[in-house]
N, C-alpha and C positions, 0 to 999 in steps of 0.2 A: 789525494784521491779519497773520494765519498766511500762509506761501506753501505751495504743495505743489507737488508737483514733476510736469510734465509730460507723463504718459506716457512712453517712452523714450527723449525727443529731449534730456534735460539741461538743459531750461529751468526755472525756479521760477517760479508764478507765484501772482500774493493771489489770496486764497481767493472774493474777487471782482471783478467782470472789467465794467469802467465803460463801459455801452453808448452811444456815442455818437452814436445814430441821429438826437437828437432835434435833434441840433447843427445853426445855423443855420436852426431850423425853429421849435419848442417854444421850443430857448434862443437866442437870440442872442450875439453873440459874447461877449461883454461875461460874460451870464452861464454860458456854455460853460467860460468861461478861470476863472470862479471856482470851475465844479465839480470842474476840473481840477488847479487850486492844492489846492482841500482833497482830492482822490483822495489824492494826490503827500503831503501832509502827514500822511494816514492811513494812508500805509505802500501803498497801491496802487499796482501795477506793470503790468497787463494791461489793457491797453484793446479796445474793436472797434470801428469804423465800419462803414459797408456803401454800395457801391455803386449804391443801390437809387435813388436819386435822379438820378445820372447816366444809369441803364438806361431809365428812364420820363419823365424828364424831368419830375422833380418838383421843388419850390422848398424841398427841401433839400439840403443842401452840408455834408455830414457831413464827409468827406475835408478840403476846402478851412478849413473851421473849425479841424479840429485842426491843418492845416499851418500854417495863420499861428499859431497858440500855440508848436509845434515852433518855429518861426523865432525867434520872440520869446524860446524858452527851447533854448539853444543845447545844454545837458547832458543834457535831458529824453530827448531820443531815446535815448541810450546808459542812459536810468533804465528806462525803458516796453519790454512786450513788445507792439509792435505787432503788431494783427491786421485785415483788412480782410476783409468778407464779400460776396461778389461773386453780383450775383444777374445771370442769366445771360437773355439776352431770348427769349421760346418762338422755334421755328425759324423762324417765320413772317416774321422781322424781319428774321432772317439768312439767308437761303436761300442752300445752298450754301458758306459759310464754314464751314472744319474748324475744329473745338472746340481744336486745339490753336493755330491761331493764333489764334482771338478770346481764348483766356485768356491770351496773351501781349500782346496789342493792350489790353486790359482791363487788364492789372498795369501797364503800362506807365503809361496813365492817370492809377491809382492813384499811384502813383508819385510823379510830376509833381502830382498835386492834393495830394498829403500834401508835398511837397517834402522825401523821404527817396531813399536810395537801393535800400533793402532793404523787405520786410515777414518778419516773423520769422513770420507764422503769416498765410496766405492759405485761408481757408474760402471753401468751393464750396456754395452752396447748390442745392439739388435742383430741376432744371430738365426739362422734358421734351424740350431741347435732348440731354438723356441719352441718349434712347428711341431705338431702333436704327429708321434711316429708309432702309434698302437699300443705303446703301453697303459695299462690299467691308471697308472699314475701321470696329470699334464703336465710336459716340462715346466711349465709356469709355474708351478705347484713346488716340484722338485729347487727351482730357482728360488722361490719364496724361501722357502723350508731350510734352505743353503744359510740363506740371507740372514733369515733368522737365528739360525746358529752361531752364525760369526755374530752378531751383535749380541747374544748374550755372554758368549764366548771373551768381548770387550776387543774385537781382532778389529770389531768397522762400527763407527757410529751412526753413519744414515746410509743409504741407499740410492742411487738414482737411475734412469737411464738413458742412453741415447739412441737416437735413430727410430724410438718408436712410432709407430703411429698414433693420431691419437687415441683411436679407439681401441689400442692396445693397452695405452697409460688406462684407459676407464675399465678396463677388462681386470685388470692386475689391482688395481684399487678395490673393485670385487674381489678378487682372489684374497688377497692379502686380511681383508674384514673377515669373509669365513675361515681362513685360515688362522684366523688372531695371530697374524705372524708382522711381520715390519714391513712395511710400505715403501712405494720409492717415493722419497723427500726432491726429487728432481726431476726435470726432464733437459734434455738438450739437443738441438738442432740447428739444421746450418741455418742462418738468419740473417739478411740483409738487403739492402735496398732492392738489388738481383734474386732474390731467392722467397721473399714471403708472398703466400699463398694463402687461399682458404684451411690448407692445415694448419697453417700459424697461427691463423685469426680461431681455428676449434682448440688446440693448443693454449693459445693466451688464454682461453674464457675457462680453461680445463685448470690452467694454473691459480688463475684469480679465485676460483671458485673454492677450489680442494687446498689454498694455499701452498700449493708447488712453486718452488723454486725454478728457474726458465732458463736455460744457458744458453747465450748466441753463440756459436761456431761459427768459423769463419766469417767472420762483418765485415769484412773485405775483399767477400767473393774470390778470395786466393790470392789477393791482391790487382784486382781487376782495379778494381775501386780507388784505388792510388793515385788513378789518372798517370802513370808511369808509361804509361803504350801508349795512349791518347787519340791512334789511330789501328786499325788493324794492322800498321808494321814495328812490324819489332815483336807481333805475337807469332812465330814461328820459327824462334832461334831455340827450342830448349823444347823435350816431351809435354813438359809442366806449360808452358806459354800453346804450344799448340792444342793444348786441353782445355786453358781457358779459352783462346779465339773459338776452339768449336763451342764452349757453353754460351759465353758471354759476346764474343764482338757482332752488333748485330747494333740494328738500328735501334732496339730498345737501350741496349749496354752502353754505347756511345749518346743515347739522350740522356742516360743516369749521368753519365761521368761531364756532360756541360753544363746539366745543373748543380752538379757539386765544383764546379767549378767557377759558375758563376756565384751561389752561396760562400765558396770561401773567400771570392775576391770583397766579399761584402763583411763580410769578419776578417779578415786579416788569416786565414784557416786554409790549409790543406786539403785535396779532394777527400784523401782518407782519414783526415780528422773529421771534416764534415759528416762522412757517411758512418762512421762511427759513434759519432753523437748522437746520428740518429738512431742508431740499433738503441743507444744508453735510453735514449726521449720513448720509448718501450713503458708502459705505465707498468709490463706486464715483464721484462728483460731487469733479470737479476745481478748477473753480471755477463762480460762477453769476452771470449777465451780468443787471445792476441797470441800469435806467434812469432820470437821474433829474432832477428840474426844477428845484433849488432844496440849496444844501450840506448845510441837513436831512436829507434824505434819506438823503444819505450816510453823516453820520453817524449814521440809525439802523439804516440797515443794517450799520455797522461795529460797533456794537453788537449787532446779532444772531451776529456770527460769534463773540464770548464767553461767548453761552448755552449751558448743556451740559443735554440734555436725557436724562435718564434713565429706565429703563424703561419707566416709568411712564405718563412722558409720551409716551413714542412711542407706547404701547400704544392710547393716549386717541385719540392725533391720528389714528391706523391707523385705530381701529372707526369714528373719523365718516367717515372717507375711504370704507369701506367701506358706507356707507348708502344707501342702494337711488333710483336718482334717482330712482322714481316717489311 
């Protein structure tokens, strides 16, 4: 697996970025640590967990999973770029606590649940704890000012986030320059054949420009993309399946998935290695966070990162993309 580098903070990182949300929930320990043995054996250096279960008090332990593997593999921290993604609880929860210390109160946490000392990369996902609620001081400010603490502090080395807008990312890029405080070195959003828009396209030019780092989420549309359904039946045996048929099964969603279908019969390729590749064929996509149940997986998305998709085939995947959901 290829690394690429960054954005401008000097990090490398594989070209894909092993989501660990499912850890302690979907996998248990047992098979967390073996998805993690084969990332590690495939050349994979970027990991993410996310907070999301500590905020809700949900019955996973994303954090706490990889830190007993950490523990157990003593070299691994100094191999992996750790990332945690912090979803932040509406104001409702928090009334009256400044954003700069729950994000300090929050890494902290983190911290102590991963049993590290550092996170190399703290993403902020998009909260309406953001939205300015009359105080003399802008959450964004307060968030900045957090941000900045921890990294002097040596608690986080960059910053990123997700779910913003873009013209959030270029709002906080001002913030961040008057505030001489640390910047977010990233951005992340969902990405893929189903999902890119004209905010991708102000996104992409926001990252090439400011040198941002780009994270595709979900490149598989939830696993739409798989070609696993291949028809509208079989999307309505599970919440998760009837949530994709309302997004995706529609006559655009089924043009993507025969052109990735007929693209991988011409490579020897998978619908969702195909559509994979493409998020990677991204001039502007840094890496793209895979989720996965089982080391299969892995390695067929590490197999997706050595398809080269030419013209030809972009041009394919593009017109289905472009077909009219009605």
């Amino acid at each position: 697996m290829n690394q690429r580098k960054f954005g401008r903070t000097g990090l490398s990182v594989s070209e894909l970025c092993l989501g660990a949300l499912q850890f302690g929930w979907l996998n248990d320990a047992a098979s967390s640590f073996n998805l993690l043995y084969t990332f590690r054996e495939l050349g994979g250096n970027f990991i993410q967990t996310s907070t999301i279960a500590h905020t809700y008090n949900l019955a996973t332990h994303s954090e706490q999973t990889l830190g007993a593997w950490l523990r157990q593999n003593a070299s691994a921290r100094q191999q992996f770029v750790l990332s945690t993604r912090m979803v932040f609880p509406g104001r409702s929860h928090t009334p009256g606590v400044p954003l700069d210390r729950l994000v300090r109160e929050q890494c902290e946490l983190s911290l102590r649940r991963l049993g590290v000392s550092h996170l190399d990369l703290l993403v902020c996902q998009w909260s309406d704890s953001f939205k300015p609620y009359g105080s003399s001081v802008s959450p964004m400010d307060e968030l900045l000012t957090g941000l900045e603490s921890l990294t002097r502090a040596g608690k986080i080395r960059y910053a990123g986030t997700a779910g913003f807008p873009p013209w959030r990312i270029m709002e906080t890029l001002a913030r961040s320059d008057r505030l001489r405080s640390c910047r977010f070195e990233s951005c992340q959003k969902k990405f893929s054949l189903l999902e890119e828009d004209e905010s991708h396209t102000d996104m992409g030019d926001i990252a090439h420009d400011y040198r941002i780092a780009m994270l595709a989420e979900s490149p598989l549309a939830g696993g739409f993309l798989t070609g696993k359904y291949g028809s509208s039946v079989g999307l309505h045996v599970s919440p998760r399946a009837r949530s994709l048929a309302a997004r995706y099964a529609n006559a655009r969603g089924f043009s993507v998935i025969s052109a990735l279908e007929s693209v991988g019969q011409a490579l020897n390729a998978t619908p969702g290695q195909v559509a994979l590749a493409w998020v990677l064929s991204n001039r502007n996509v840094t890496s793209a966070i895979i989720g996965c149940n089982h080391s299969g997986h892995i390695h067929n998305s590490v197999t997706a990162t050595g398809l080269e998709l030419d013209e030809t085939h972009l041009r394919q995947l593009n017109n289905a993309q472009k077909h009219s959901v009605r």
